[in-house]
C-alpha positions in Angstrom: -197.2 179.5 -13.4 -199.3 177.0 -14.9 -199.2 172.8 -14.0 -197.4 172.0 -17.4 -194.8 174.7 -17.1 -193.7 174.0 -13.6 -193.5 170.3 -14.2 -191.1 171.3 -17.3 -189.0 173.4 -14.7 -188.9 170.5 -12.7 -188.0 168.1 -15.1 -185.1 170.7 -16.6 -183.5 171.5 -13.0 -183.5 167.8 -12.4 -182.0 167.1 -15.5 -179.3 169.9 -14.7 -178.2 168.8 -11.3 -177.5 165.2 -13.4 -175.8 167.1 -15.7 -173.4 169.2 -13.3 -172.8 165.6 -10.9 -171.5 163.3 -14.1 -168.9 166.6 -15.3 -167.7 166.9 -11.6 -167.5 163.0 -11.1 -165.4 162.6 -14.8 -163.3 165.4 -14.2 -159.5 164.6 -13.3 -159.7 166.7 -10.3 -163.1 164.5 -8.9 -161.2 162.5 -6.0 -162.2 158.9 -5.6 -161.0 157.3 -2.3 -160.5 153.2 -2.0 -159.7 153.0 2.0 -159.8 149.6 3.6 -162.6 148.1 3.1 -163.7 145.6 0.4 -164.8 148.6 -1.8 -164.6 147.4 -6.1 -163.8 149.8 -8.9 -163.9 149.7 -12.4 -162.4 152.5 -14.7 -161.6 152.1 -18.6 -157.7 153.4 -19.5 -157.9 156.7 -19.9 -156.1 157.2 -23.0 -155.9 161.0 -22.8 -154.3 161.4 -19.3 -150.9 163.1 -19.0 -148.5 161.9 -17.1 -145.7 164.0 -15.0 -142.9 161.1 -15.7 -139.6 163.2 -16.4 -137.2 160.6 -16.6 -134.9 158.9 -19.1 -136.3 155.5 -18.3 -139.9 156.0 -18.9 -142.3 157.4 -21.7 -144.2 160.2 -20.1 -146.8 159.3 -23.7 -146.9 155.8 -22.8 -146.6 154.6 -19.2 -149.4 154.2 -16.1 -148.7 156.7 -13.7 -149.8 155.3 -9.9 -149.3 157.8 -6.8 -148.2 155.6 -3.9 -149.7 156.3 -0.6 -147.1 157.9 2.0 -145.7 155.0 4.0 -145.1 152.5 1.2 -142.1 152.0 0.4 -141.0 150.3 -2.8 -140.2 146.7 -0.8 -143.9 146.9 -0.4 -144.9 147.0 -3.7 -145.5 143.6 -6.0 -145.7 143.8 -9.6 -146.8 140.4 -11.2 -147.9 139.4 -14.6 -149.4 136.3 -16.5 -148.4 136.5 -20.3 -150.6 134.0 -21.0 -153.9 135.7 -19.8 -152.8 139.0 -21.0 -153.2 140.4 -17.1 -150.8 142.8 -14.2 -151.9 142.6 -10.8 -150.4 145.4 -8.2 -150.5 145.6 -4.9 -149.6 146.9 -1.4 -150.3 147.9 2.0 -152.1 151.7 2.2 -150.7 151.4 6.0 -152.6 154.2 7.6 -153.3 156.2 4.5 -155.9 156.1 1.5 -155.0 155.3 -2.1 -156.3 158.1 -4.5 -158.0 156.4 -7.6 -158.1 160.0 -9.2 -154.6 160.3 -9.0 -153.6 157.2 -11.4 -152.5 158.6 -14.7 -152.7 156.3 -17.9 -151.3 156.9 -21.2 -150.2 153.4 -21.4 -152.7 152.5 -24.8 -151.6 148.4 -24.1 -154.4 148.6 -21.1 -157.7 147.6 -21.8 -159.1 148.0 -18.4 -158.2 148.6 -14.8 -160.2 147.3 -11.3 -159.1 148.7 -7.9 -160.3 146.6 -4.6 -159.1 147.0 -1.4 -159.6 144.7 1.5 -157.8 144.8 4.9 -155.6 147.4 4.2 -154.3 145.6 1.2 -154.6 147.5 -2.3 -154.9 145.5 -5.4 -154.7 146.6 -9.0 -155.7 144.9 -11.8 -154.7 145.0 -15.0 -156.3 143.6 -18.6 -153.8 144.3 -21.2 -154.5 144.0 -25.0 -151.7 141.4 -25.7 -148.7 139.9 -24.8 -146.3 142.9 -23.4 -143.4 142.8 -20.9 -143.6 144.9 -17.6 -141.3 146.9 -16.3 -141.6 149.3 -13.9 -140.0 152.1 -11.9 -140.6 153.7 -8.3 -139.5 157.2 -7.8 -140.9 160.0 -5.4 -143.9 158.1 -4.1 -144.8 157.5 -7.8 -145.0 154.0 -9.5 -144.3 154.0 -13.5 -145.5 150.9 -15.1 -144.4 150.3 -18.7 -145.6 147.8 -21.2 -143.6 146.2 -24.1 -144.5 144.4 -26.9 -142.3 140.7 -26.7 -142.7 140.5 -30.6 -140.3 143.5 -31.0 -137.6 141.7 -28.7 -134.5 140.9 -31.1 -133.4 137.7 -28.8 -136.2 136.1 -26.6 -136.1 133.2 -24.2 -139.7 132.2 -22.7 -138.8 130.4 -19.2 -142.0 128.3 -17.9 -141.8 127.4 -13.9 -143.8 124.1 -13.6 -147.0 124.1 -11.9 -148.8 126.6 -10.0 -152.1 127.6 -8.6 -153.7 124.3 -7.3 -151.3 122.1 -9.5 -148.9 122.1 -6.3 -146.2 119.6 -8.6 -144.6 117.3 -6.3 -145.3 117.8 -2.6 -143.2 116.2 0.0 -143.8 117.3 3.5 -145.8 120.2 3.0 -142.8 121.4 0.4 -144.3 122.0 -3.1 -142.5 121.9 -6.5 -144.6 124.9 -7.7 -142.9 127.1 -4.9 -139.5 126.2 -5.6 -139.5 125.9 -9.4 -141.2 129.9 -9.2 -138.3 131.0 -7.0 -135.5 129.9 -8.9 -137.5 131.3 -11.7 -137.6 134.5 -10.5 -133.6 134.6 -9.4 -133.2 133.7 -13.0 -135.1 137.2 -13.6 -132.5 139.0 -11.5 -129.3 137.4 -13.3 -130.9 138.2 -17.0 -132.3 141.7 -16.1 -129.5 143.7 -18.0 -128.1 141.1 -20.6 -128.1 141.5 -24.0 -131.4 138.8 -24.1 -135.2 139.0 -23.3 -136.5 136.8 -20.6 -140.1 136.4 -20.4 -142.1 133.4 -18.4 -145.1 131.7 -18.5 -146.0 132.7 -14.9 -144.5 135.3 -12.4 -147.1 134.0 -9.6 -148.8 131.3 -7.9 -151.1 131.0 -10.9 -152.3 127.9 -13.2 -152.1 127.4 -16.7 -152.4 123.7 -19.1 -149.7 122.6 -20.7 -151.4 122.9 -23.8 -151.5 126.8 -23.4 -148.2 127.3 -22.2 -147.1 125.3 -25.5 -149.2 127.5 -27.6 -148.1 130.6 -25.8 -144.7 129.7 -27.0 -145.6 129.2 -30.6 -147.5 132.2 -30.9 -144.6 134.8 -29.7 -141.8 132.4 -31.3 -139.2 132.2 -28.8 -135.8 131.6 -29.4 -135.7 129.3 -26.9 -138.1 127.8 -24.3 -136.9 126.4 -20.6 -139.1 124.3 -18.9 -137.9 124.0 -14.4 -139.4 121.2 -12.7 -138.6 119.2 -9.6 -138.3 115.0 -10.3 -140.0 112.3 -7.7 -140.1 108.6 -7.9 -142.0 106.3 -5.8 -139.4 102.8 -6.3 -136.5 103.2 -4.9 -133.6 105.9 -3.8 -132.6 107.6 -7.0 -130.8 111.4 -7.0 -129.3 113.5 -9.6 -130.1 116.2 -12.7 -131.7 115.3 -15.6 -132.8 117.6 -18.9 -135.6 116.2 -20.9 -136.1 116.9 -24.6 -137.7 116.1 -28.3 -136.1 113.1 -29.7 -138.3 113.7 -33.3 -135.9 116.6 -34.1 -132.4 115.6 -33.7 -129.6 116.2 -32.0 -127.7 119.1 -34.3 -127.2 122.4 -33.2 -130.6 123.7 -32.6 -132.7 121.0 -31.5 -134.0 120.3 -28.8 -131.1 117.6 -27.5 -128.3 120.3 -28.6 -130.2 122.3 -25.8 -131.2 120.0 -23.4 -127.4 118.5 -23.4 -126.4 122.2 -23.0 -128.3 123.2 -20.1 -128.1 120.0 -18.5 -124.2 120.4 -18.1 -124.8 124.2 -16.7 -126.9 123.4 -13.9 -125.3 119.8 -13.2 -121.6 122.1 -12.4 -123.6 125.0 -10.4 -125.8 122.3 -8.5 -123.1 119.3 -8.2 -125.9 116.8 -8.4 -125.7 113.5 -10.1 -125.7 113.8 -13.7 -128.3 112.0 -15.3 -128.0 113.3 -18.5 -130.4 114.5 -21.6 -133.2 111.9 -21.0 -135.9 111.4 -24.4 -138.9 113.5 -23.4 -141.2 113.2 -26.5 -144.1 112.4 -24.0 -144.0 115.7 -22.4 -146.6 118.0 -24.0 -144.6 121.0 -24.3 -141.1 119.2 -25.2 -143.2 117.7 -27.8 -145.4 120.1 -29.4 -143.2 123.6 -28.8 -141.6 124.8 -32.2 -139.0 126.6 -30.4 -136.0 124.6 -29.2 -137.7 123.3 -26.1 -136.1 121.3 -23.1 -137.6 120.8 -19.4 -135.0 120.8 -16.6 -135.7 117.9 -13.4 -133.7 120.1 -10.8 -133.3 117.2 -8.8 -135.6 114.1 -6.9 -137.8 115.4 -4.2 -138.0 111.9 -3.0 -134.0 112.1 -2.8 -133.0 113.9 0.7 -129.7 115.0 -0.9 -131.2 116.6 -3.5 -134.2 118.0 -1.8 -131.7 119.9 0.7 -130.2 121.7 -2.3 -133.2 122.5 -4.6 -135.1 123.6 -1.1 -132.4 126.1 0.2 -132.1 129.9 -1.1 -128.3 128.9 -1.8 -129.2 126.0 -3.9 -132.0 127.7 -6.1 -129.7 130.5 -7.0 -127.5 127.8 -8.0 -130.0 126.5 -10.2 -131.1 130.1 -11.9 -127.2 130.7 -12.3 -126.9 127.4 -14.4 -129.6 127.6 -16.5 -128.6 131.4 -17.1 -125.6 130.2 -17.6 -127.2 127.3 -19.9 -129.0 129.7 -22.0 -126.1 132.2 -23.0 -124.0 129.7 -24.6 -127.3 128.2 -26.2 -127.8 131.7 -27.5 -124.2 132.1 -27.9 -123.6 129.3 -30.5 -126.4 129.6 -32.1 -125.4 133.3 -33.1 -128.1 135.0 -31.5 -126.0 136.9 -29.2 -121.7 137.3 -29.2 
């Protein structure tokens, strides 16, 4: 065999080898392993995956399909999204086991692109989604079935925004921080709206940051029905207490403005809380009382400076008290504007 020909074996039996390791590697039966250890992995949504989902809740042709390790249970699991930036992150403890990237299934065509990482034992999934889509998700035989739905098909819609977040802790008294509170009442609102006849969708479902000016345009570009602002109050001169609702004063007060539901929610949370009632106070200052097209109004739970009030808007008791009166709030807003019966 001369020089030239055995170079050209060479080169072809190289070129094979490549061949056969990129099939193997992109097949659905290669098995890729994140253990933990601060491992990264990137992988495009496979559009063409088939899922096994066989139930009535879920869309075996549209869903992501995650096998959970054996061990995890579904208290383990946290689901989270941000609206806003178009993003899911899951995660949970692997325990003693692996998590099998191979495994994931995705038919879900809202995903752009999903990253694994692990560190400490700690799995997280991220998620890029292609718009602005509702999460919901089911856990069933070690299997998690995430589904993604589009906000703009929701007949009635309320977007709920808890104040703060990230490193905008809100008002912070003793190492207690708005951001916290006004998340958690926030997501016991969730709970009390999960089967109702309305679509609740917020601004945040994390500890996460966002400006007021994208929250405001967030609004305006999925056209709520309504939008809820939750905040906590604090002043520096003086002891004062109570509930107050802040809205637009540039639209009115008829049914449908901004005062209509401001006076509305006020008096909802004020009878669940038994606060001081401070009334619908002019808000036109606020960024996203002012400049949300939707009927807007941002709820002051209570003073963080007042010990009365911080006791109740800091307890479990008192923010379920708080999600059941602005849930409360809301239906009749949505009630006598004809948007529900």
């Amino acid at each position: 065999m001369d020089k030239v020909t055995l170079r050209a074996s060479v080169i072809s039996g190289i070129l094979f080898l490549v061949v056969i390791i990129l099939i193997f590697e992109l097949s659905p039966g290669f098995s890729q392993r994140i253990k933990a250890n601060p491992t990264e992995k990137e992988v495009s949504g496979d559009k063409n995956a088939k899922s096994a989902v066989k139930t009535m809740e879920m869309d075996p042709n549209d869903n992501l399909d995650i096998p959970i390790p054996e061990g995890v249970t579904e208290s383990d699991i946290t689901v989270s999204s941000n609206m806003i930036y178009k993003s899911v992150n899951i995660s949970f403890d692997v325990k003693d086991n692996t998590f099998d990237v191979a495994g994931v299934k995705n038919t879900a065509k809202q995903i752009i692109q999903i990253s694994y990482s692990s560190d400490n034992g700690r799995i997280d999934i991220s998620i890029s989604l292609g718009g602005h889509y509702n999460v919901k998700w089911l856990y069933q035989d070690n299997h998690l079935y995430v589904r993604f739905f589009d906000i703009n098909n929701s007949a009635v819609k309320v977007l709920v925004d808890p104040g703060h977040g990230g490193n905008d802790v809100g008002a912070n008294r003793d190492g207690i921080f708005e951001k916290n509170i006004t998340l958690s009442v926030c997501q016991k609102l969730k709970e009390l709206a999960a089967d109702d006849e309305f679509e609740l969708y917020f601004t945040r479902e994390d500890d996460t940051y966002s400006s007021v000016e994208e929250r405001a345009a967030f609004a305006n570009e999925t056209g709520p029905d309504l939008y809820v602002s939750v905040h906590i109050n604090w002043y520096d001169e003086g002891d004062i207490q109570g509930t107050s609702v802040l809205y637009n004063s540039l639209n009115g007060t008829d049914k449908g403005s901004s005062y209509w539901l401001a006076d509305i929610l006020d008096r909802a949370v004020v009878k669940q809380l038994g606060t001081v009632d401070k009334g619908p106070v002019e808000g036109d200052s606020i960024y996203v009382v002012r400049y949300t097209q939707a009927p807007a109004a941002l709820i002051e739970l209570g003073f963080m400076t007042n010990d009365n009030d911080l006791n109740i808007i800091n307890s479990d008791e008192g923010q379920a008290k708080a999600a059941k009166g602005i849930y409360e709030g809301i239906k009749q807003a949505l009630t006598e504007s004809n948007k529900i019966k």
